[in-house]
C-alpha positions in Angstrom: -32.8 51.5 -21.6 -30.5 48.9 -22.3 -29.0 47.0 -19.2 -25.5 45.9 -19.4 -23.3 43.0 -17.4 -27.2 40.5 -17.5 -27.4 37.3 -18.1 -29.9 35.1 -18.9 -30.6 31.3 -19.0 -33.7 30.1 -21.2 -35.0 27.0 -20.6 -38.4 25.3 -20.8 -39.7 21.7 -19.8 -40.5 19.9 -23.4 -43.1 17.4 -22.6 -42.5 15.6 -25.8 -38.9 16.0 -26.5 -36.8 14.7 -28.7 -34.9 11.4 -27.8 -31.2 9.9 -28.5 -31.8 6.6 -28.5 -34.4 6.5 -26.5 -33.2 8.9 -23.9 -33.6 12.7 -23.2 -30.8 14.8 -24.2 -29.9 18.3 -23.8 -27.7 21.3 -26.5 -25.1 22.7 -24.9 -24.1 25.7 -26.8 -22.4 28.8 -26.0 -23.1 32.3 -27.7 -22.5 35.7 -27.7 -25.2 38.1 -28.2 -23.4 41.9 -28.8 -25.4 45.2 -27.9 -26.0 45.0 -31.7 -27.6 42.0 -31.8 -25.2 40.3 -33.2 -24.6 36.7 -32.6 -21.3 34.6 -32.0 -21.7 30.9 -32.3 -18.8 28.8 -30.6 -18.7 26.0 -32.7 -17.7 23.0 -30.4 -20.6 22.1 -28.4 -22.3 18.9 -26.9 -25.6 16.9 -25.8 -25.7 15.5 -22.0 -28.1 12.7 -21.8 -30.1 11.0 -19.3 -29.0 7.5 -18.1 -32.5 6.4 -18.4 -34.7 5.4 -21.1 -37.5 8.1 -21.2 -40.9 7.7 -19.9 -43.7 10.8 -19.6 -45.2 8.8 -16.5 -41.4 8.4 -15.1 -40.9 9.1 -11.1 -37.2 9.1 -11.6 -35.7 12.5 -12.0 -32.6 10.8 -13.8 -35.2 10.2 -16.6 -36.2 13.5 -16.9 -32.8 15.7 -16.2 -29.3 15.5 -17.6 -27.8 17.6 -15.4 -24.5 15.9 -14.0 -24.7 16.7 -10.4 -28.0 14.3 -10.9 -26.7 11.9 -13.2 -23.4 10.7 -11.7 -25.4 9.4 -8.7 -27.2 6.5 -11.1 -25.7 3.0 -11.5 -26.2 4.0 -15.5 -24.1 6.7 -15.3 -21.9 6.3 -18.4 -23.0 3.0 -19.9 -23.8 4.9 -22.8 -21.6 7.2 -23.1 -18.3 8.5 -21.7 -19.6 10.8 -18.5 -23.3 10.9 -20.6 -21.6 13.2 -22.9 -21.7 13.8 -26.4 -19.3 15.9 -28.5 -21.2 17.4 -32.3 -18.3 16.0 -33.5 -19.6 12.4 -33.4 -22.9 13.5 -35.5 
């Protein structure tokens, strides 16, 4: 029986993710998935970054999350990019 008005967030730890210049990054897109299983794409998305080069054996959660409520509280934040943010429409 199909439930209606849920929704879900996916999301899983990549333990050798890809890097943006030597930093973690993370899509931000937003879709629409109908009852039909159709799906809406909304074309303007970004990538949040970390402030921190990336390191497996790192201790420092800014290293490993992008998250801004975590980010805007390093010295890096925004040396790279406006607010660690970056629009597709740069690639």
């Amino acid at each position: 029986m199909p439930v209606s008005n849920t929704c879900w967030v996916l999301q899983k730890y990549i333990e050798k993710p890809l890097l943006y210049k030597s930093r973690k990054f993370d899509i931000r897109v937003w879709t629409v998935l109908t009852n039909d299983f159709e799906i809406y794409l909304y074309k303007d998305g970004y990538l949040r970054t970390s402030s921190d080069e990336y390191s497996a054996s790192a201790k420092n959660n800014q290293v490993h999350l992008t998250n801004q409520c975590l980010q805007n509280k390093s010295e890096q934040y925004s040396k790279h990019e406006e607010g660690n943010t970056l629009s597709y429409a740069q690639f």
